[in-house]
N, C-alpha and C positions, 0 to 999 in steps of 0.2 A: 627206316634204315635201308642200307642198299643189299638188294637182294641178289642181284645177278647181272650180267655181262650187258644185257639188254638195257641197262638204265644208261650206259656210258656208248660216247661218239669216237675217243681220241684215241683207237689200238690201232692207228694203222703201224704204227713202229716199234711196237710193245708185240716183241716173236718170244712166243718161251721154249730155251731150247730145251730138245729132247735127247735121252740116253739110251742107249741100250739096254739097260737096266728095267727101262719102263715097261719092255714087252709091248711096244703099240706097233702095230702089223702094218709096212707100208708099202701097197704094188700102185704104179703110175704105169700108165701106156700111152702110145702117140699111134698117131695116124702116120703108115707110110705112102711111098710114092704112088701106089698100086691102088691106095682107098682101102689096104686093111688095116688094125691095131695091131701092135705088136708089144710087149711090155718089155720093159729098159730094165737088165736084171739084176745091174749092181746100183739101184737105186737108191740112196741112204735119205731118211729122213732127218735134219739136221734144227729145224725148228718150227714153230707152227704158232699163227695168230688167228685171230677172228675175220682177215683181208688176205690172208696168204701162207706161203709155205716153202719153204729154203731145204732143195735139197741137189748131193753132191751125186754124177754121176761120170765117167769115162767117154760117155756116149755125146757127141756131138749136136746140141739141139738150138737151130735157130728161135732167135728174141720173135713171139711172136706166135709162136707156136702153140696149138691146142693141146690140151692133157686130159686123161681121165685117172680120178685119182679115189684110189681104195684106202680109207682107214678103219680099221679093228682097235680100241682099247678097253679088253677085260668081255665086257657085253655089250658094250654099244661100236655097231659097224654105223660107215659112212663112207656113200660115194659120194664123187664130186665131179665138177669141171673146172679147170683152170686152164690159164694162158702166160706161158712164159716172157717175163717182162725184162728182165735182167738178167746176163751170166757173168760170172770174174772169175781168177784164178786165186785162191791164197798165196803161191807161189808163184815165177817164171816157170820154172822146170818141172812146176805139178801136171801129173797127165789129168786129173782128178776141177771137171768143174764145176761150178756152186750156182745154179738156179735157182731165181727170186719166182713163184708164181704167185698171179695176182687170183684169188678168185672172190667170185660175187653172188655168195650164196650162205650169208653171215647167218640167218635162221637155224640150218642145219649144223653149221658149225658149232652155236653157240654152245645146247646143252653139251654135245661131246668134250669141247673145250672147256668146260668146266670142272665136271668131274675128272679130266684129264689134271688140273693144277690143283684139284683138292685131295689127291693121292700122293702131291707132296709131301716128303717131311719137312720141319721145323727149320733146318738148317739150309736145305735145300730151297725153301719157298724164302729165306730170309735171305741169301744169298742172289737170288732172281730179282728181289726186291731191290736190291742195293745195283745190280748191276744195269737195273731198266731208270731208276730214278736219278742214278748221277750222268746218264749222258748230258750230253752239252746242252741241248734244246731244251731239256726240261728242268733247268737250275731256276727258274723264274714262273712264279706261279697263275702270270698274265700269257706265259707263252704253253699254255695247255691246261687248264687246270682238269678237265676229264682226266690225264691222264693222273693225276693221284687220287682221284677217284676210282682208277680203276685199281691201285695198288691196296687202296684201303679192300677193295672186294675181294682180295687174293688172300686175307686172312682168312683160315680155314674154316674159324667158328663164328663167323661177322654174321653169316645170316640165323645164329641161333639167340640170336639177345635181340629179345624184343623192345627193351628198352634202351637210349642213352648212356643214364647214368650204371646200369650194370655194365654193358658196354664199355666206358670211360675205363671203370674200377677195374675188370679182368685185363683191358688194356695196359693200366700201368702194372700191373703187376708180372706180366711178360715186357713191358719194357725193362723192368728191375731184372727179371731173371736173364733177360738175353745180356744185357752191359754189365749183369752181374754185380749192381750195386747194393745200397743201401736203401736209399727211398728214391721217388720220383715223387715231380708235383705238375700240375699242367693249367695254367694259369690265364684269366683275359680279363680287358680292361673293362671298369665299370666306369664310365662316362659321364654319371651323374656324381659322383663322389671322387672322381681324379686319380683312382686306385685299381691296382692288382689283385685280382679276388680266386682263389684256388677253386675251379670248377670239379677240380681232381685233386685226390690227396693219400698216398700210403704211406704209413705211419705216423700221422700226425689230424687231429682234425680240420677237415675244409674249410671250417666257420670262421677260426682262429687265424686262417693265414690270408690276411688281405693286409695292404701297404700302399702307400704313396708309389706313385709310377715310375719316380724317378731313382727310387732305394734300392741299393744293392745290385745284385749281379744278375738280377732278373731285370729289375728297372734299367739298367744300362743296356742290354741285350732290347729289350722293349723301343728304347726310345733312340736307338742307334739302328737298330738292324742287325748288328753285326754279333756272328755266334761265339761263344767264348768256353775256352776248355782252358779251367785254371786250378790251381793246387795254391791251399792258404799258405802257403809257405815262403813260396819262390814269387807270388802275384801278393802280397800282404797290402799291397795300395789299393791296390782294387778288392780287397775284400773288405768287409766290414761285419766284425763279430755281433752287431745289434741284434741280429736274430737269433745269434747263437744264444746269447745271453735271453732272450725274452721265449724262446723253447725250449731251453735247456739241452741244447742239442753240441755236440763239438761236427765241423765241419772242415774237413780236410783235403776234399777235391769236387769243384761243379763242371758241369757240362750242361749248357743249356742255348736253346734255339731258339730263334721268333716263331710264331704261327703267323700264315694269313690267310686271308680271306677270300674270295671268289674275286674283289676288285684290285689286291694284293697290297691290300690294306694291311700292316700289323695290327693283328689285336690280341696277341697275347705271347706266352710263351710257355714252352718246355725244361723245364730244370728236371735233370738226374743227381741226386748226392752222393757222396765218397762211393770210390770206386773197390770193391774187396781186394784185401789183399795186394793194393799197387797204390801209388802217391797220387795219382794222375790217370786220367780215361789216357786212351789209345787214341791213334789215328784213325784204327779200324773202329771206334765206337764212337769216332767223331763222323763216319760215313754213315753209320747205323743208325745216328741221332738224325742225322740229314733227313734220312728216310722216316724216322716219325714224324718229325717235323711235318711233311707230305702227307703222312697220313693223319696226323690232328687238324690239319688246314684242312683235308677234306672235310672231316665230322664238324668243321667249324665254317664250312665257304660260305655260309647265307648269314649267319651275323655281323651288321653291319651296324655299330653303334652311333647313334647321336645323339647329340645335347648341347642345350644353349649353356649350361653353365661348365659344358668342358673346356679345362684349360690345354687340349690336347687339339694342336692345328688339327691333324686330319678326320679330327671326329666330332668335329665343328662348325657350322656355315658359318662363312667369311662375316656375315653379315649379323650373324649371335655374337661377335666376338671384339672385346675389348681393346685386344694389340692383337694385329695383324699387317701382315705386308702381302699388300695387293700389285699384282701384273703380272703378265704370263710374259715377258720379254726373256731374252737367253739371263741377261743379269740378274733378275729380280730371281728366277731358279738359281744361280750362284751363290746369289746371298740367302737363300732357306738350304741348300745343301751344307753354307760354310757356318749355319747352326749347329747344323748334328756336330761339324768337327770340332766345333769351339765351346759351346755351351755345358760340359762338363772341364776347362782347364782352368788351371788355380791362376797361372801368367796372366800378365794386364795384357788387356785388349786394345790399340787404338783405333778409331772409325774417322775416318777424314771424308768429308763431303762437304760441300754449299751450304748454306742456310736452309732449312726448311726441308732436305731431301729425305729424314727419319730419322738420321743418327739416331736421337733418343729414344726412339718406337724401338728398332733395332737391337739397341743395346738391352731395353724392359724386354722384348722377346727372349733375347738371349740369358739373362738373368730366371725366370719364368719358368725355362726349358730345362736347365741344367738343376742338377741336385741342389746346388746355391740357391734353386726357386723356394726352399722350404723354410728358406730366411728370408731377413729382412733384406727392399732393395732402397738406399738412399740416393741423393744426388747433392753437389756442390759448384753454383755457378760460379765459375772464376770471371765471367765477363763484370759479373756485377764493379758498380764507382765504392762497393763499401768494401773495402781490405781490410779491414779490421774483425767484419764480420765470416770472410773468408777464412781470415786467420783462425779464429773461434772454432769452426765449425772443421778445421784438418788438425789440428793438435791444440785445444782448449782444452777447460775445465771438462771433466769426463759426463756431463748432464746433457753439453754441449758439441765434444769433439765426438763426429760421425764417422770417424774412422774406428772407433773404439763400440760403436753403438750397432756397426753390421757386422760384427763377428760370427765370422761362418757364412756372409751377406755377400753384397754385390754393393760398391759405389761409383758412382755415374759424377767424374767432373768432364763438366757440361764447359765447351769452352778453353780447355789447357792452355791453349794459346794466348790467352790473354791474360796468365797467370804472373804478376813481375817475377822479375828473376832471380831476386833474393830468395823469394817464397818457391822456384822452381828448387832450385839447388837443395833447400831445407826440405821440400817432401820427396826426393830424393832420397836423402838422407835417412825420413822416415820409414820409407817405402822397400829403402834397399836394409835397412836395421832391423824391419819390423816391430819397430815397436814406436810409442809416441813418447816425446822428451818428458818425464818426471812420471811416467806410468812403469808399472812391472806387468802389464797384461802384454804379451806376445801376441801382434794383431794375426788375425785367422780372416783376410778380407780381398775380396779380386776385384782388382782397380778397371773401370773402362771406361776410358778418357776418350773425349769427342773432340775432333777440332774443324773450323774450317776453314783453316789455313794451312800449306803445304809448312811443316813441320822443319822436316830434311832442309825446306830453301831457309828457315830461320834460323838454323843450327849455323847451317854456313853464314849467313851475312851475321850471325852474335848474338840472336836476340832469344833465342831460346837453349835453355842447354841441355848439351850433349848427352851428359849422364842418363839425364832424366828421359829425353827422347829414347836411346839406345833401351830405356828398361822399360819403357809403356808401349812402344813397339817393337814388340817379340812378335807377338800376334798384329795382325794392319788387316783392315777390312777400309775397301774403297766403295762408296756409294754415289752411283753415277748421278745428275741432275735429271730435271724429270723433260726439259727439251730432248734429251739423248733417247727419251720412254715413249714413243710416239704411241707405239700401239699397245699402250695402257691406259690413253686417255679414258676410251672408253669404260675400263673396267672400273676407275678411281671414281670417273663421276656419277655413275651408277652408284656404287659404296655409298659413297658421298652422301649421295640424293636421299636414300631409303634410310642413312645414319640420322640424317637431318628430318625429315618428316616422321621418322619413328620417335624422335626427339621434342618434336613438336605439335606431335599427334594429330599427323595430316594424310589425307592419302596421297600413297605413290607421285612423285610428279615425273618426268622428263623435259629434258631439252630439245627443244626442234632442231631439225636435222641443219638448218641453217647456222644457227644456233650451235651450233657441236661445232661445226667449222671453225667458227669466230675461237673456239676454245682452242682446236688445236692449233689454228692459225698465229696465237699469241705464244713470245716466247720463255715466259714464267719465269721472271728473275727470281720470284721467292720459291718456286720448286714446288713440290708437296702441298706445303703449311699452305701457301700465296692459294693454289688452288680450292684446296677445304673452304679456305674463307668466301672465294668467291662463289661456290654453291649454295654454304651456308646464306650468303648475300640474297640470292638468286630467289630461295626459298620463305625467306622473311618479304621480299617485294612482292612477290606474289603467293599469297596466302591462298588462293578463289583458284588460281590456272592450273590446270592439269599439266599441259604443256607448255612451257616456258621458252616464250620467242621477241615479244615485244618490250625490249628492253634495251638502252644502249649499253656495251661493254664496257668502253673505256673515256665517252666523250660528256655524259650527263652530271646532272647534276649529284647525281647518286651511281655513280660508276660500281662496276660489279669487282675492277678489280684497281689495286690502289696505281697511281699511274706515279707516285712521288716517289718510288723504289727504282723505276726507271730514271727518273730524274738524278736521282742520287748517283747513281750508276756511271747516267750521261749528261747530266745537266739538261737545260733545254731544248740545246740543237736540235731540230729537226732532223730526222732520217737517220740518227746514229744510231738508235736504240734499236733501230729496224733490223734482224739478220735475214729478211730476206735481201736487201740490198750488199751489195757486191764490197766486200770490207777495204779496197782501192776507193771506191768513192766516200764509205763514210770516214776515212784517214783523211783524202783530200778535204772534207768539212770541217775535221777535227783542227785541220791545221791550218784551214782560211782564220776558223776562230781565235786560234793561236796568234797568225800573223797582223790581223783584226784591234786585239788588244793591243800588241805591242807597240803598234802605230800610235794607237791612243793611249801610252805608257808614255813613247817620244813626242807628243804633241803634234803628231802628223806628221813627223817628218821619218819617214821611208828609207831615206838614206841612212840615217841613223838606225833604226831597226833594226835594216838587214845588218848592218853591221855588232848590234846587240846584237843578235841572231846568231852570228858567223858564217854568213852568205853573203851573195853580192846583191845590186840591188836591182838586175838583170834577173835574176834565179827566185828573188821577193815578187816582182811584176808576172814573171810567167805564171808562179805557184800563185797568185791571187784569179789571173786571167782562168786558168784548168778549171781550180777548182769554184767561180761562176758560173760557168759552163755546164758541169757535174750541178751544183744546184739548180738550173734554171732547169736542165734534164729531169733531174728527181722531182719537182715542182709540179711540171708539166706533165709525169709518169702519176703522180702520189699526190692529186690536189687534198684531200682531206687531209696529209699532214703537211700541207701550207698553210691551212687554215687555223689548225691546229696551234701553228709555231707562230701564226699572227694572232 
């Protein structure tokens, strides 16, 4: 347990001030012009830390200046040395000024300052507490965590429990009497089993109160961060009576916080219940709460959970875990921050991206995370050629229809965009009705539809409709391609690499560093998915190599990655597929090809062309002459894709 002042680094800005009331005896003297002391005799002592001492005087004392300083509290006297570091006025027209001294003799100070804060009362020391923990610097528990460690040492009887758990128990039962509630419970996550487990419990058994992470108003507070002071009344969406009912308890107002941990990990939380005597905590008990909070994070900073089977991202390696989104880029943090926001709302989601960039990983994350994780998650391709089978599967027989089968679930059509428009308009209809044509069950289900097609540009040119757009994008989540992810190659093909040999039960490989080049080098038409495979690839050809170098990428007979997506793309030409090339000259290729055909559409003749064309046959000759030119350049620049395209 923490004993004393000694165990903590972080008091230089933690001053407790002093009263008159205290009786602590304070003379300072300075040295004058002459080399004698003389003492400063309306000196006031105004507060006092472990680093220093704030006090008000009339007397004019340069920054800089030596002190010798006398303190008396009760039976323990202390001289000192200090050196004045700071002065200000409270006021313009104050005669009266406020000296910051710095001293460097923490040993001597320590025991005095101790006993000095344990002759507080209850009110007093809880008041000190509130006013040292809310300053600005210390709202985050990576920007000091000594210092609630030092607030946990300022409880009076902290050094008389020799154990935790008595500890924990006299703890909440002064949290109950200070907020004056009901009960208190003080809650962290178990990692091995994906649940809330009451480490602390007054009136109710510890054993009995564990829950899924994601339940109730501790589970939301847990898996958001964010602290919630509500009343069943006026918040009835956000409550949920299930524990009322399974404690037998009525529950009529919560106040509860995160806990974290020394790396400012959440791992658990604080709940206070019904508040006596009032509908709702206070603002003043939402400041007091702050300050537990502080101090259960300290009794809690070195627990740091993990496990491969936690479904809980931060208490997990990347590389234990099922669905995950890998890259430290600004967007890939966009998209795990616009989890927290999204992954408890009932509204459909849309995710527009590329092929291959995760949409569906994304959407299985987000499903996973939110309270809808405790249900089932479905999906329905709309790309697929069977409509009939689509049809089935969004309003059929009820064995069949999976809108009626994720009730209180998550369903993922994969594709919207390819949905005809008959069938857009009718799940619309469904969607906006809630319910499915010939059933009486009210669907209870959050739609998240993936496309990768701009939506918006289909609505205008007809081909998608409106309705439906306007209600599946309430929520729009945009996922960039993985050419825009430069510096996540790294991280993905690592993943990758240890996903695929842990899979095929090989040791570790890597890519030579030449090798990595050629990867970033390339510019991933299929994103994501195109990359996985070509590792997976990587790692099937060389079963025996540690490191992975002699291999062709794109030109063998067993290419790492498929080179017919670019063809689809761009067809054969030469050099278009390229983006390092200057998109002026692959335009000029695009349209030698262009002018190319149509000659041999006219039978040669030129004149006619340009004229199909709507040019002259001046403006046909130049644009063939430029863009020879532009090829015979890139040729002579890029012989292996001449050879390539012969």
């Amino acid at each position: 347990m923490l004993a004393s002042f000694s165990e903590f680094k972080f008091y230089q800005s933690f001053r407790i001030p002093v009263e008159k009331a205290d009786n602590l005896r304070f003379l300072v003297e300075k040295e004058t012009a002459i080399g004698k002391t003389e003492y400063i005799e309306d000196g006031v002592l105004l507060d006092i830390s472990l680093t220093g001492l704030g006090f008000s005087t009339k007397e004019r004392i340069s920054v800089g200046t030596e002190l010798v300083i006398s303190l008396q509290f009760k039976k323990y006297h202390l001289d000192l040395t200090g050196r004045v570091v700071r002065a200000f006025c409270n006021a313009i027209d104050d005669d009266e000024i406020v000296y910051g001294v710095e001293i460097d003799e923490e040993p001597k100070i320590n025991k005095f300052l101790q006993q000095f804060v344990m002759s507080f009362s209850t009110d007093r020391l809880k008041e000190c507490l509130i006013d040292s923990a809310l300053k600005e610097r210390y709202t985050k528990a990576s920007d000091g965590f000594e210092m609630f460690s030092l607030l946990l040492s300022l409880f009076k009887d902290i050094t008389h429990f020799g154990d935790k758990e008595g500890f924990l128990e006299n703890m909440l039962e002064e949290v109950v009497r200070v907020m004056n509630a009901h009960r208190s419970s003080v809650f962290l996550i178990n990692p091995e089993t994906n649940e809330l487990e009451a480490v602390a419990a007054l009136g109710i058994d510890k054993q009995t109160l564990k829950f899924d992470y994601r339940l109730g108003i501790a589970g939301s507070v847990f898996t958001t961060g964010v602290a919630l002071n509500i009343d069943t009344i006026s918040d009835k969406t956000r409550f949920n009576d299930f524990f009322d009912k399974k404690f037998k308890f009525e529950t009529k107002s919560i106040i509860c916080h995160p806990i974290h941990n020394r790396e400012d990990k959440i791992i658990g939380v604080i709940e206070v219940i019904n508040k006596r005597n009032e509908d709702r905590f206070t603002v003043e008990d939402e400041k007091t709460m702050k300050v537990l909070a502080l101090v259960f994070s300290s009794v809690f900073h070195k627990y740091n959970p993990m496990s491969e089977s936690s479904q809980i991202r931060r208490f997990s390696s990347h590389h234990d875990r099922e669905y995950v989104l890998i890259g430290k880029t600004p967007h890939m943090g966009s998209l795990r921050n616009s989890i927290i926001k999204l992954k408890d709302l009932d509204s459909p989601i849309l995710i527009h991206g590329e092929h291959g960039v995760g949409k569906t990983l994304y959407a299985t994350i987000l499903h996973n995370e939110g309270q809808r994780g405790l249900k089932s998650l479905e999906s329905v391709d709309c790309n697929t050629k069977n409509i009939d089978a689509i049809a089935r599967q969004l309003w059929g027989e009820e064995h069949e229809c999976k809108l009626t089968q994720v009730q209180g679930g998550t369903l993922i059509l994969h594709e919207i965009c390819a949905l005809p428009m008959a069938y857009q308009e009718k799940l619309f209809e469904v969607l906006n009705e809630r319910r499915v044509p010939g059933s009486k069950i009210s669907l209870d289900v959050r739609i998240i539809a993936t496309s990768s097609k701009d939506l918006a540009g289909m609505v205008d040119e007809g081909t998608f409709d409106r309705d439906l757009y306007e209600h599946l994008s309430k929520a729009y989540v945009y996922m960039e391609p993985l050419r825009r992810r430069f510096d996540d190659f790294n991280l993905l093909v690592e993943y990758f690499l240890k996903m695929e040999c842990k899979k095929q039960g090989l040791l570790l490989k890597s890519f030579s560093p030449k090798m990595l080049e050629k990867i970033k080098d390339y510019d991933w038409p299929g994103n994501v998915k195109e990359l996985r495979t070509m590792v997976e690839r990587a790692v099937l050809y060389n079963p025996k190599a540690h490191v992975i170098s002699e291999i062709d990428f794109e030109t063998s007979a067993s290419p790492l990655v498929d080179t017919t997506m670019k063809q689809r793309m761009f067809g054969d030409l030469p050099f278009v597929g390229d983006y390092h090339i200057a998109l002026k000259d692959r335009l000029a290729i695009v349209e030698r090809e262009m002018i190319i055909n149509e000659i041999k559409r006219c039978n040669g003749n030129k004149s006619k062309a340009a004229k199909e064309m709507g040019i002259s046959r001046e403006a046909l000759r130049k644009k063939l002459l430029i863009s020879r030119e532009v090829l015979d350049q890139l040729e002579e620049q890029f012989p292996e894709q001449k050879k390539k395209a012969a």
